[in-house]
N, C-alpha and C positions, 0 to 999 in steps of 0.2 A: 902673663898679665902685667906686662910691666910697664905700659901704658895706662893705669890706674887713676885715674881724678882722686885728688884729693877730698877728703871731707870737709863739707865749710867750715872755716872758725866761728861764723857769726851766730852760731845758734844759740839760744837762750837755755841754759844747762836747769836752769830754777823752772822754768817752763815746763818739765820733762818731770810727770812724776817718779818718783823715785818705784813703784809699782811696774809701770814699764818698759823703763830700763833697766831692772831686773828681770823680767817676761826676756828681752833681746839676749842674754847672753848664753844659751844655750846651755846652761844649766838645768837639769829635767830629771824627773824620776818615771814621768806620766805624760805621754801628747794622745791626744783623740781627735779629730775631724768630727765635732757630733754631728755638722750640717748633713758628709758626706755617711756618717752611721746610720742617721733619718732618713736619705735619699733610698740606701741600697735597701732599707725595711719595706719602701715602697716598689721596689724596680723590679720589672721582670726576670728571670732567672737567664743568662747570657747563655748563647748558644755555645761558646767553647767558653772554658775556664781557664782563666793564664794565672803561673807565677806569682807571687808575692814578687813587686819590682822595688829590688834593693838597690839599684845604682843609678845613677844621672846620666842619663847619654845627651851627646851632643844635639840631637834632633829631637827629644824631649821638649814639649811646650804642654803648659799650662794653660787652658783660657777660663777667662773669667769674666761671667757674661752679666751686667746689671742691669736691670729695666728704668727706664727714667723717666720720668713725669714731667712735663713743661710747662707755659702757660704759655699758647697757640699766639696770642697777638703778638708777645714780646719775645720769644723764646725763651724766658730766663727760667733754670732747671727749679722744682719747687721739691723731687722728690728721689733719692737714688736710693737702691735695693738692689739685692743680687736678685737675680734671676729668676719668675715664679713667684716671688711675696704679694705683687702685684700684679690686678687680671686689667686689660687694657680697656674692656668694656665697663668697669668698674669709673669712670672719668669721664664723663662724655664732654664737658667742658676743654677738662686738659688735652696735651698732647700725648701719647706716650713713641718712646722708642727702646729699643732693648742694643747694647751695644757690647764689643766683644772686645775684652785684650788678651794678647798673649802673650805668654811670658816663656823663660827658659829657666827650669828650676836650678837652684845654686847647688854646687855639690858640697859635700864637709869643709873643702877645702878654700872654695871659696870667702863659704861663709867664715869659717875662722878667721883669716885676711880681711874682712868687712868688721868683725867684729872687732880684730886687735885695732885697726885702722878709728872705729868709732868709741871707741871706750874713755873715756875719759873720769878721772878720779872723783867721787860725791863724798864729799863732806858727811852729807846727811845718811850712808850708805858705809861709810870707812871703808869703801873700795871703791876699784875700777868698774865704772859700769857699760853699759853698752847704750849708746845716746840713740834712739829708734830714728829720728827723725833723718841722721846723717845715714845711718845704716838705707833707710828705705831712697834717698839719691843714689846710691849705689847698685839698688835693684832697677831703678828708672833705668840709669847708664848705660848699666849691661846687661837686665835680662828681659828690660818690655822690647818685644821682637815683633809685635804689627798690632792695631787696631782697626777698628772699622767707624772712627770719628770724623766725618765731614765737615767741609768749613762751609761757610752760609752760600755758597753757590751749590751747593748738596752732594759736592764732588768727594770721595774719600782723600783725604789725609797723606800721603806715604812718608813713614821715617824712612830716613838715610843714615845709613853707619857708614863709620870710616872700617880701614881692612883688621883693626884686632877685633871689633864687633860692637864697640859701643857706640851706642846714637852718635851723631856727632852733632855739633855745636849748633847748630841750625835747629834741628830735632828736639836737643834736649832744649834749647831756650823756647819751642812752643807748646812744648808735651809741660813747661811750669807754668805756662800761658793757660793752660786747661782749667775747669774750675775746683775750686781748691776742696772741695766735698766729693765729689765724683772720685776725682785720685784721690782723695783719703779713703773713701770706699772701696775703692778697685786694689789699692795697697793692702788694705786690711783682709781683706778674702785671699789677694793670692798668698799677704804671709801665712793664710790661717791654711790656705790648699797645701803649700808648698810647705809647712812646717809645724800642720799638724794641730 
């Protein structure tokens, strides 16, 4: 990984409460997925049973599906949710769409490397903390691996990586062009998938 973007300087350290930069550093006594606890209470029983999966493989993807609510004349999004919260006949005004990202989960080691990379020192904390905001461009860079986002002629989208795997420069300047509620949703579910 030695082709690593750097974390911006320019983020707002006072911005970041000091509650979730504590959440980021992977200090834990306790992680739960209750969404995914809730899910399996309702699920049918799977025809074969696998493993508990301890490891990250490389072909490992994440998706994370949100439903989104629009207002039909102008398209501007009024409503994002994961997937399920909302029933599409429930709106007969709005629009709705459900839409998919995929991600590649981070292994320990990554994330260690994100996290020394994003830490920087709080006053308010008397440590090093872990800045969420820097850390989640780094999950953009290198582990959202396709979506299914359209541009206004209704065509899908495709990101382009360069050869160590992260977006490249084209990609990532329109995936922060997206709107800034939508990926703050679709960030929060996969960290909450990918880290529990």
């Amino acid at each position: 990984m030695s082709e690593e973007p750097k974390a911006p300087e320019n983020v707002d350290q006072e911005a970041v409460t000091l509650e979730e930069a504590e959440s980021k550093t992977g200090i834990k006594e306790m992680a739960v997925n209750q969404d995914a606890v809730e899910e399996a209470k309702d699920a049918e029983k799977p025809e074969k049973e696998e493993l508990p999966s301890f490891f990250v493989e490389d072909d490992d993807r994440l998706k994370v599906e949100v439903d989104i609510l629009f207002e039909k004349g102008t398209g501007r999004l009024v409503s994002v949710s994961r997937s399920g919260l909302v029933k599409e006949d429930d709106f007969e005004t709005l629009g709705f769409s459900t839409e998919t990202f995929e991600f590649k989960p981070a292994g320990y080691e990554q994330m260690s490397n994100y996290r020394q990379r994003c830490s920087t020192f709080r006053r308010d904390a008397g440590r090093a903390l872990v800045d969420p905001i820097a850390l989640r461009n780094y999950l953009i860079v290198w582990h959202l691996k396709d979506w299914t986002i359209r541009g206004r002629d209704g065509k899908k989208i495709e990101l382009k990586f360069n050869d160590s795997g992260a977006l490249e420069d084209e990609s990532i300047q329109l995936v922060y062009k997206t709107n800034t509620t939508m990926l703050d949703v679709v960030l929060t579910l996969f960290e909450k998938d990918m880290m529990m």
